[in-house]
MIDOSE-1310 file (N, C-alpha, C; in nm, 2 decimals, decimal comma, always signed):
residues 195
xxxx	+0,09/-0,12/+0,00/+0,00/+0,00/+0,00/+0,09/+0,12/+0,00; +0,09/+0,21/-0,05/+0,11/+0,36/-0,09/+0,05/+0,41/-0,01; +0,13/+0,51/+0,10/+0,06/+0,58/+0,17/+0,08/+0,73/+0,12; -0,07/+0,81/+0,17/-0,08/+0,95/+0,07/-0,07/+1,06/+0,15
xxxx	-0,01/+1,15/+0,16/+0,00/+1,27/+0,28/-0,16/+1,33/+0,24; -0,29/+1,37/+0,32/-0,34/+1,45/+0,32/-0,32/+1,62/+0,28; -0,41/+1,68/+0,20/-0,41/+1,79/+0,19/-0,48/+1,91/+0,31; -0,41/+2,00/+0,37/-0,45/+1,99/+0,49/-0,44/+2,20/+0,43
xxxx	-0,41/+2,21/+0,36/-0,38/+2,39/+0,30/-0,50/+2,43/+0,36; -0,64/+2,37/+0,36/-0,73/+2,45/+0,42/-0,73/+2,51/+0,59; -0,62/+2,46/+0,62/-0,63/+2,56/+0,77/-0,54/+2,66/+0,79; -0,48/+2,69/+0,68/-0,46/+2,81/+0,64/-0,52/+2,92/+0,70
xxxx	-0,51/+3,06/+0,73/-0,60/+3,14/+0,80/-0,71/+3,08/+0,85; -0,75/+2,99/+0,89/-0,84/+2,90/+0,91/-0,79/+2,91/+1,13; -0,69/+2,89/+1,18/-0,64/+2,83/+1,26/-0,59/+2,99/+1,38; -0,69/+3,03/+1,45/-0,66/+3,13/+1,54/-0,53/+3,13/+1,61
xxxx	-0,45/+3,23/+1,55/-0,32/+3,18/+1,68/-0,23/+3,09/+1,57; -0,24/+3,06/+1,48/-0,13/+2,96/+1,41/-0,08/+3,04/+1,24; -0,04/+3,08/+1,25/+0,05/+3,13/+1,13/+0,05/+3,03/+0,96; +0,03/+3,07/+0,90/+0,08/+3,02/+0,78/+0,22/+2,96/+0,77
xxxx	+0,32/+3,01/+0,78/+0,42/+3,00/+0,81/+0,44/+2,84/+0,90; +0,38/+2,87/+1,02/+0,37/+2,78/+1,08/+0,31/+2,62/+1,07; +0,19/+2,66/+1,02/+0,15/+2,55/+0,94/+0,19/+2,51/+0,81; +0,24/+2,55/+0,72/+0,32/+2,51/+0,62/+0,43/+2,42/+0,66
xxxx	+0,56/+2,48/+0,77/+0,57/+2,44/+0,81/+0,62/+2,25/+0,84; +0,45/+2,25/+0,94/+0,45/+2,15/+0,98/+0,38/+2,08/+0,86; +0,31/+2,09/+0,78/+0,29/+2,03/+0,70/+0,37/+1,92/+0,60; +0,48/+2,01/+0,55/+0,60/+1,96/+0,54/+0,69/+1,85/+0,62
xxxx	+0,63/+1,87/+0,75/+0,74/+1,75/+0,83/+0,63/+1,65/+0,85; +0,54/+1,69/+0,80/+0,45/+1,56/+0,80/+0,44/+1,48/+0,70; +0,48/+1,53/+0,59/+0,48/+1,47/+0,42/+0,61/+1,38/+0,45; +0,65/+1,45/+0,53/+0,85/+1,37/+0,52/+0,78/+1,23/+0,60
xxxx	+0,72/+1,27/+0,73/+0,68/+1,11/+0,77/+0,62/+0,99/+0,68; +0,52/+1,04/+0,60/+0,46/+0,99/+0,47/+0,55/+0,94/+0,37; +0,63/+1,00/+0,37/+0,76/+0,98/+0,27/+0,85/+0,85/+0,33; +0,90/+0,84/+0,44/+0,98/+0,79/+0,55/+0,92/+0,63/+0,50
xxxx	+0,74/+0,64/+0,58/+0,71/+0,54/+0,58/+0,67/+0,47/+0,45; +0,66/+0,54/+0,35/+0,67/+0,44/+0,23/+0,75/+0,40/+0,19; +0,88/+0,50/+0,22/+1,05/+0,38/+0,16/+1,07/+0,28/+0,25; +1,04/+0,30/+0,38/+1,06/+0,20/+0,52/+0,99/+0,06/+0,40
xxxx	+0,88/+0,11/+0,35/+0,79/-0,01/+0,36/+0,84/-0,15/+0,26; +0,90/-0,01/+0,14/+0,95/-0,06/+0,03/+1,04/-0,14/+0,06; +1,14/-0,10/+0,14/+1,32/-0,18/+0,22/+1,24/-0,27/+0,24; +1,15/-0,29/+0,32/+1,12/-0,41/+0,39/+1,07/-0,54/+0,31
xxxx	+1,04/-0,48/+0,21/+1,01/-0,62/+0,14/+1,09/-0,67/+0,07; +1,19/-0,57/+0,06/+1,34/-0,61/+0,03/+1,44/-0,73/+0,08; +1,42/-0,67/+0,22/+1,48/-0,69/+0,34/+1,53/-0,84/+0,35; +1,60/-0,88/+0,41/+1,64/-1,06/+0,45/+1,59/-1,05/+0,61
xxxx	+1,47/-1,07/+0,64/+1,43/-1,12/+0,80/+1,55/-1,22/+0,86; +1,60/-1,29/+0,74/+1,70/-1,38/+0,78/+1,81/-1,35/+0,90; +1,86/-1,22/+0,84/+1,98/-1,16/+0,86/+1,93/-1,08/+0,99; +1,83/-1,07/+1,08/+1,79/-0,97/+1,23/+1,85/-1,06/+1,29
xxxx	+1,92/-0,94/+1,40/+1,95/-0,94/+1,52/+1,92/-0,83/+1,62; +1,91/-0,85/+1,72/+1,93/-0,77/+1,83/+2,01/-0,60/+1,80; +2,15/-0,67/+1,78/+2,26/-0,59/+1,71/+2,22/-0,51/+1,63; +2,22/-0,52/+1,50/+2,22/-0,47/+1,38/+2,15/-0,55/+1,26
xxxx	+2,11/-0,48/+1,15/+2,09/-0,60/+1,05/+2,01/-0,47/+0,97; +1,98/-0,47/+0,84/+1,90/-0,40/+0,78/+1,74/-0,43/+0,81; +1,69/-0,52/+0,84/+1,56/-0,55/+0,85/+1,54/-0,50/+0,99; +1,60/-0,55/+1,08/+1,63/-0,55/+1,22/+1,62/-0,38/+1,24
xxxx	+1,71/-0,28/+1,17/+1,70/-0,13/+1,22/+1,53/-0,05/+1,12; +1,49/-0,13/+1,00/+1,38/-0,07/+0,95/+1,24/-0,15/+1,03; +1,25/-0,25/+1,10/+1,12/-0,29/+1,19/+1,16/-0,18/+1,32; +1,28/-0,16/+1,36/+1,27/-0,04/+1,47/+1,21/+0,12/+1,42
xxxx	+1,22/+0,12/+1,34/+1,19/+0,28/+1,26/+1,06/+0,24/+1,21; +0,99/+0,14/+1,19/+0,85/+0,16/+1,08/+0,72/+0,21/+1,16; +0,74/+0,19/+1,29/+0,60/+0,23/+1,41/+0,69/+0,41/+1,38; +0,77/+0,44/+1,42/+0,79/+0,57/+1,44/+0,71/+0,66/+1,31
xxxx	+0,75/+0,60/+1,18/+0,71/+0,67/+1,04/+0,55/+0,63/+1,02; +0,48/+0,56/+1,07/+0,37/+0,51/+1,07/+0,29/+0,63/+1,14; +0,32/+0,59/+1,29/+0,24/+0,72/+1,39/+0,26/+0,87/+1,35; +0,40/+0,88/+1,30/+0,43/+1,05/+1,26/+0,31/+1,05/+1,14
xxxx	+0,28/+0,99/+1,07/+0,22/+0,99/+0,93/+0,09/+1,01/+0,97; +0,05/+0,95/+1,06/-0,12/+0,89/+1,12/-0,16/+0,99/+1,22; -0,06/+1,01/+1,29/-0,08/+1,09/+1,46/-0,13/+1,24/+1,38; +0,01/+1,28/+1,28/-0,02/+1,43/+1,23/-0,18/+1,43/+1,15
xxxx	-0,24/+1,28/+1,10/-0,34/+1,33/+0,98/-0,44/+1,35/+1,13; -0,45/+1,27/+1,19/-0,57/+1,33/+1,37/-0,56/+1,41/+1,42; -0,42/+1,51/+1,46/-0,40/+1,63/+1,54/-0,47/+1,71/+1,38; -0,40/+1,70/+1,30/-0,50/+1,82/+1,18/-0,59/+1,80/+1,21
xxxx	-0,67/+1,67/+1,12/-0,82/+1,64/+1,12/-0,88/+1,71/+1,25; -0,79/+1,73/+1,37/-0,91/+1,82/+1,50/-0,88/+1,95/+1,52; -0,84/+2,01/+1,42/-0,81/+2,15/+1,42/-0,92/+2,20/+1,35; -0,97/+2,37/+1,38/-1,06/+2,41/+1,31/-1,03/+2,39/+1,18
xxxx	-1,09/+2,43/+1,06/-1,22/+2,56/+1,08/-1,35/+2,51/+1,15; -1,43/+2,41/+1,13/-1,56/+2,40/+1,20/-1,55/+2,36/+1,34; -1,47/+2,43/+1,43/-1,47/+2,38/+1,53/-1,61/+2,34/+1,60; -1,76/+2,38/+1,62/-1,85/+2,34/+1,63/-1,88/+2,30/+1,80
xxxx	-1,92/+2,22/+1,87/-1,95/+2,23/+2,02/-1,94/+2,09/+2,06; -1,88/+2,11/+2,16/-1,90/+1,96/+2,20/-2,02/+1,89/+2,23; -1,99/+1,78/+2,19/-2,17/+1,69/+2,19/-2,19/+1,65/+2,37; -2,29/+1,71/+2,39/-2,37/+1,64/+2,54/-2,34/+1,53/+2,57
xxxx	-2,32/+1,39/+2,50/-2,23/+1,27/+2,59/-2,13/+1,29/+2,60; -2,04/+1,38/+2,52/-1,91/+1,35/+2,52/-1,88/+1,46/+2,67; -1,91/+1,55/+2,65/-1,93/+1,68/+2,82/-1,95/+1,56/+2,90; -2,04/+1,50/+2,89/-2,09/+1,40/+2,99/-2,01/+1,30/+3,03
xxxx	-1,93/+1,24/+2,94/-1,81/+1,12/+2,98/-1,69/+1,18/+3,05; -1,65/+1,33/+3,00/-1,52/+1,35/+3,03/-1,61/+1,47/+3,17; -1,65/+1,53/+3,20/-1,73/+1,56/+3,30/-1,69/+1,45/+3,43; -1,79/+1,26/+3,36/-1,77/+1,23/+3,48/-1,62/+1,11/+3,49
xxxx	-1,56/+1,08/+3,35/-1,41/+1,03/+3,38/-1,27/+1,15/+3,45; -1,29/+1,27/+3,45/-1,23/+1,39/+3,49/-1,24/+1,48/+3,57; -1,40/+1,48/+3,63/-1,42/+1,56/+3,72/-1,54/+1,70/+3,68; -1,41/+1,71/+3,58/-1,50/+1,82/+3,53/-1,48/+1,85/+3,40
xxxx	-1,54/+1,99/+3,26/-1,44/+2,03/+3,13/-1,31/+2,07/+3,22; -1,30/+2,16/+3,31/-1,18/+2,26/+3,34/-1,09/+2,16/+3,33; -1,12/+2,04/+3,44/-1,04/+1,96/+3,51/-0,97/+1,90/+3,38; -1,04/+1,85/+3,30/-0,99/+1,78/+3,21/-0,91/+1,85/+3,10
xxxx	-0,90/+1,98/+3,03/-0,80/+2,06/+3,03/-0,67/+2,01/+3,10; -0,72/+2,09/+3,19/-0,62/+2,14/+3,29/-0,51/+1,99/+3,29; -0,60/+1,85/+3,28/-0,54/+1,70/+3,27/-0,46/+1,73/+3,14; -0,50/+1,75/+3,00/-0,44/+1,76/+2,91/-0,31/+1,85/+2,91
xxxx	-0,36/+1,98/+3,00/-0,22/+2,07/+2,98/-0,11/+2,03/+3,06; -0,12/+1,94/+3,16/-0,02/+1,89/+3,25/+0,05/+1,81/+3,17; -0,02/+1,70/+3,10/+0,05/+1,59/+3,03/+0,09/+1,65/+2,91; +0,10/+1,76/+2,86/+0,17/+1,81/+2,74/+0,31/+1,85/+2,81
xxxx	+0,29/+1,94/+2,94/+0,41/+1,99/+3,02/+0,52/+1,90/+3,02; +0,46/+1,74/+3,07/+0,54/+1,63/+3,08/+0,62/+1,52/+2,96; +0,60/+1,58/+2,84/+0,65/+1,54/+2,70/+0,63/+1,63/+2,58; +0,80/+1,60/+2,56/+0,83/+1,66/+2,42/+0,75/+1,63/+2,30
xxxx	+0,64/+1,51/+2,35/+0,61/+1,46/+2,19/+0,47/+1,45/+2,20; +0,37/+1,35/+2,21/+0,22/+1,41/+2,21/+0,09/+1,36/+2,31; +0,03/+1,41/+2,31/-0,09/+1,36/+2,41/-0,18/+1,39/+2,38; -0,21/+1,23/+2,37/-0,36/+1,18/+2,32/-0,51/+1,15/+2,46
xxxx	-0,62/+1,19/+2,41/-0,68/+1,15/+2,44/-0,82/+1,02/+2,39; -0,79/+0,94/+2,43/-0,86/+0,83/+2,40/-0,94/+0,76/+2,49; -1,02/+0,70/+2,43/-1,11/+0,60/+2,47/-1,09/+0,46/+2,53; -1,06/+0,46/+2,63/-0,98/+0,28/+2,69/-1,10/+0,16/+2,70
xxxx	-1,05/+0,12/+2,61/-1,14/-0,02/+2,61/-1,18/-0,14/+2,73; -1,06/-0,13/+2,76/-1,05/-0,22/+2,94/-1,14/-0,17/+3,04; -1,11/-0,04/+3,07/-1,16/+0,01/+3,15/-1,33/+0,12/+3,12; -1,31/+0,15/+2,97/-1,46/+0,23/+2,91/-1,44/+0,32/+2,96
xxxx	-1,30/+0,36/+2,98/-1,33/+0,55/+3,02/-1,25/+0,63/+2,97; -1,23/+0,74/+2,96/-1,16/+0,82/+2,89/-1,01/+0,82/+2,97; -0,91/+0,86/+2,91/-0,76/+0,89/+2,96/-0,71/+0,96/+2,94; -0,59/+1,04/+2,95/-0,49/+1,13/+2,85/-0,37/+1,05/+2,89
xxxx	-0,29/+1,02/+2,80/-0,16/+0,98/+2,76/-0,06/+1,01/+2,68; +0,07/+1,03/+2,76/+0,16/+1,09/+2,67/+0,21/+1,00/+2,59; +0,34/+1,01/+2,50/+0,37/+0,98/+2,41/+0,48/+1,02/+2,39; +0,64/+0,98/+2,37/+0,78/+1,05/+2,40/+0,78/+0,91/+2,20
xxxx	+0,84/+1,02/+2,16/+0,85/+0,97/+2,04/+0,73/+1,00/+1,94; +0,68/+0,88/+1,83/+0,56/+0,87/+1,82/+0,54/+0,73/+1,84; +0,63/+0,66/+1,90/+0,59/+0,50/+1,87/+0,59/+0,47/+2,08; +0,65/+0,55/+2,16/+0,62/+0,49/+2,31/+0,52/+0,57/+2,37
xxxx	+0,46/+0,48/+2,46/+0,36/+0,55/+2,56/+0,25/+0,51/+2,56; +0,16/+0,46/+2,39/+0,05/+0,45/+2,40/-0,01/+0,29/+2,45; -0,07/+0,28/+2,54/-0,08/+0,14/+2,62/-0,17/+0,09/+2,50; -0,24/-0,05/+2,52/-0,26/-0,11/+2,38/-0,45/-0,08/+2,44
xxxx	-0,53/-0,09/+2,35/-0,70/-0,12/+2,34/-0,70/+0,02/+2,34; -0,69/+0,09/+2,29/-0,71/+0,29/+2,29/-0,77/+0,34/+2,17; -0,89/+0,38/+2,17/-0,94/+0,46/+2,08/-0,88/+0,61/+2,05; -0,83/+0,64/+1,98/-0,76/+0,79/+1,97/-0,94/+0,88/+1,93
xxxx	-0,95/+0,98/+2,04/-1,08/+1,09/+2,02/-1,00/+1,21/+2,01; -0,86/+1,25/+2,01/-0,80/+1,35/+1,99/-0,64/+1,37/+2,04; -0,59/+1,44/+1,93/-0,40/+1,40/+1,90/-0,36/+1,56/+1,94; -0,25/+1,54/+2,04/-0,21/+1,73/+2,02/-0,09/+1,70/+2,04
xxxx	-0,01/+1,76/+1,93/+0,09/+1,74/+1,92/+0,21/+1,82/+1,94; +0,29/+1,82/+2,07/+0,35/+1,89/+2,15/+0,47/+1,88/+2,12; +0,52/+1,82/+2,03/+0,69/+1,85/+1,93/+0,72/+1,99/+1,95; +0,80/+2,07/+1,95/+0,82/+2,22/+1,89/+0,83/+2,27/+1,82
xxxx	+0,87/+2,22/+1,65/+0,79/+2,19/+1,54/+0,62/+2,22/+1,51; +0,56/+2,17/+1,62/+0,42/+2,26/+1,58/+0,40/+2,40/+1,63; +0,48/+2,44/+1,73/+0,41/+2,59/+1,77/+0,54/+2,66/+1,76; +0,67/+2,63/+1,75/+0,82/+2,70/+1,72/+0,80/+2,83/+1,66
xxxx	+0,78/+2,81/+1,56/+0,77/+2,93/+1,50/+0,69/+3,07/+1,51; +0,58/+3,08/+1,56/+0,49/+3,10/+1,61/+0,48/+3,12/+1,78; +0,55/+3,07/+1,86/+0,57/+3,05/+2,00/+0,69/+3,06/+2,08; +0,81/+3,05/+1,95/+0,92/+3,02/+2,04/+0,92/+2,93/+2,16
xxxx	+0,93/+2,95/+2,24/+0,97/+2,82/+2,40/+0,82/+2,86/+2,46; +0,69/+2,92/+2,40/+0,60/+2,96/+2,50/+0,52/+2,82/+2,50; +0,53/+2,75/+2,51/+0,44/+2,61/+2,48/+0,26/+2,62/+2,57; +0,31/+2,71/+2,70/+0,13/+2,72/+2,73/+0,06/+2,79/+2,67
xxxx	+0,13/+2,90/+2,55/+0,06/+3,00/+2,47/+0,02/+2,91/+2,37; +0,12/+2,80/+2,31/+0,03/+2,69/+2,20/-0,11/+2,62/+2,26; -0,09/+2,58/+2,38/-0,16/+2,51/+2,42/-0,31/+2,56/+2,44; -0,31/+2,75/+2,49/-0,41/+2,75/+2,49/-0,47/+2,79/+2,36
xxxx	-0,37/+2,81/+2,26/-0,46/+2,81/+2,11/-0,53/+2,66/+2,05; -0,43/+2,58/+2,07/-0,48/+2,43/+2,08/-0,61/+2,44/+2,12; -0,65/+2,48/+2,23/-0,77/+2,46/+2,26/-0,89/+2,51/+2,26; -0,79/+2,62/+2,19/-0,96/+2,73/+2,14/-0,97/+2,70/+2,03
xxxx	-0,92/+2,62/+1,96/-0,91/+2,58/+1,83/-0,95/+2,44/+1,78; -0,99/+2,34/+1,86/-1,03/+2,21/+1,86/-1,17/+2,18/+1,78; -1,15/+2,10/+1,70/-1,24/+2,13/+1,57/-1,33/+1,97/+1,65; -1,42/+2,02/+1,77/-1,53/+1,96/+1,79/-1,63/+1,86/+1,75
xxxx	-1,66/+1,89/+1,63/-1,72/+1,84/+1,48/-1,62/+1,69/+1,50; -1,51/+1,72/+1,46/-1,46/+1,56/+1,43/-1,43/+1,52/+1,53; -1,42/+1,53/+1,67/-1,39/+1,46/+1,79/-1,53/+1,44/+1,84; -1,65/+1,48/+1,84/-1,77/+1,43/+1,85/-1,79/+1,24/+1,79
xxxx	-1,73/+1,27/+1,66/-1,77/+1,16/+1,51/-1,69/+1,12/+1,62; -1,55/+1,11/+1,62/-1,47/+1,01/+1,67/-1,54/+0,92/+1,80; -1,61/+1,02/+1,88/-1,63/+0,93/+1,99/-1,73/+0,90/+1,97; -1,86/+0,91/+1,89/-1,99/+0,86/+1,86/-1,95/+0,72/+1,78
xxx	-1,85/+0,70/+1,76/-1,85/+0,58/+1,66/-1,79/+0,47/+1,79; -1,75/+0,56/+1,87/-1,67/+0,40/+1,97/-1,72/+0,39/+2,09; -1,81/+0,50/+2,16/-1,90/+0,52/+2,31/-2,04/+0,48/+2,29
């Protein structure tokens, strides 16, 4: 399979707080992951599984690298996909799950903005299967952190690369654009299809 970078130009002035610049940008380092993961894919069929080891081996260092190009490729098309323009309102069960898995909306924020504090890379909120309740979990890379049965309802992606330019080192000034910015509409779908 060929994987296809999304066309994402529409959040262009689209995005309060986020620059063109900025989004182009990252757009760009997201095509590279798309890119990444389709030569990974190609090596690999190339590859001699014969020849893995622990150590070294060509197959051996492209199965270490293929979750990383996969998530950067996937993680980036979900943190867009929940970015305005239709940001829209949150749906009444979804207020209602994270209300009563969080405490509260503030609280649950407030959960998300701690665990962005706590990693360079991203935090997801999802849906736990085991348990049927909501979480936030970080993510150091794109391939560690995420425990397994997790519905992804929303990706924020706290690299420096998304708000650098735009923010320099202020990361709670991204964060609160992040969130006045959360395109509602598709994180509703997301959690109507799995709650």
């Amino acid at each position: 399979m060929k994987h296809e970078a999304k066309n994402f130009d529409g959040l262009i002035g689209q995005v309060d707080g986020l620059s063109e610049a900025q989004l182009k940008a990252h757009f760009g380092l997201y095509q590279g992951y798309v890119n990444k993961l389709n030569e990974i894919e190609e090596k690999l069929r190339a590859a001699d599984p014969a020849q893995s080891n622990y150590s070294y081996g060509e197959f051996s260092e492209l199965k270490r690298r293929e979750c990383v190009a996969f998530n950067g490729s996937y993680l980036h098309q979900l943190y867009f996909e929940n970015l305005a323009p239709n940001r829209g309102a949150i749906s009444a069960s979804l207020k209602t799950k994270l209300e009563g898995d969080f405490g509260s909306l503030t609280a649950w924020e407030a959960n998300m903005k701690g665990a962005a504090a706590s990693t360079p890379g991203w935090v997801l909120l999802t849906f736990n299967k085991v348990d049927q309740a909501l979480h936030s979990y970080i993510m150091y890379e794109h391939h560690i952190g995420l425990p397994a049965h997790q519905e992804i309802l929303l990706a924020l992606d706290c690299w420096e690369h998304a708000f650098f330019i735009d923010y320099g080192s202020k990361k709670p000034d991204y964060l609160a654009t992040f969130f006045k910015n959360v395109n509602w509409n598709v994180v509703n779908e997301r959690a109507a299809k799995i709650m």
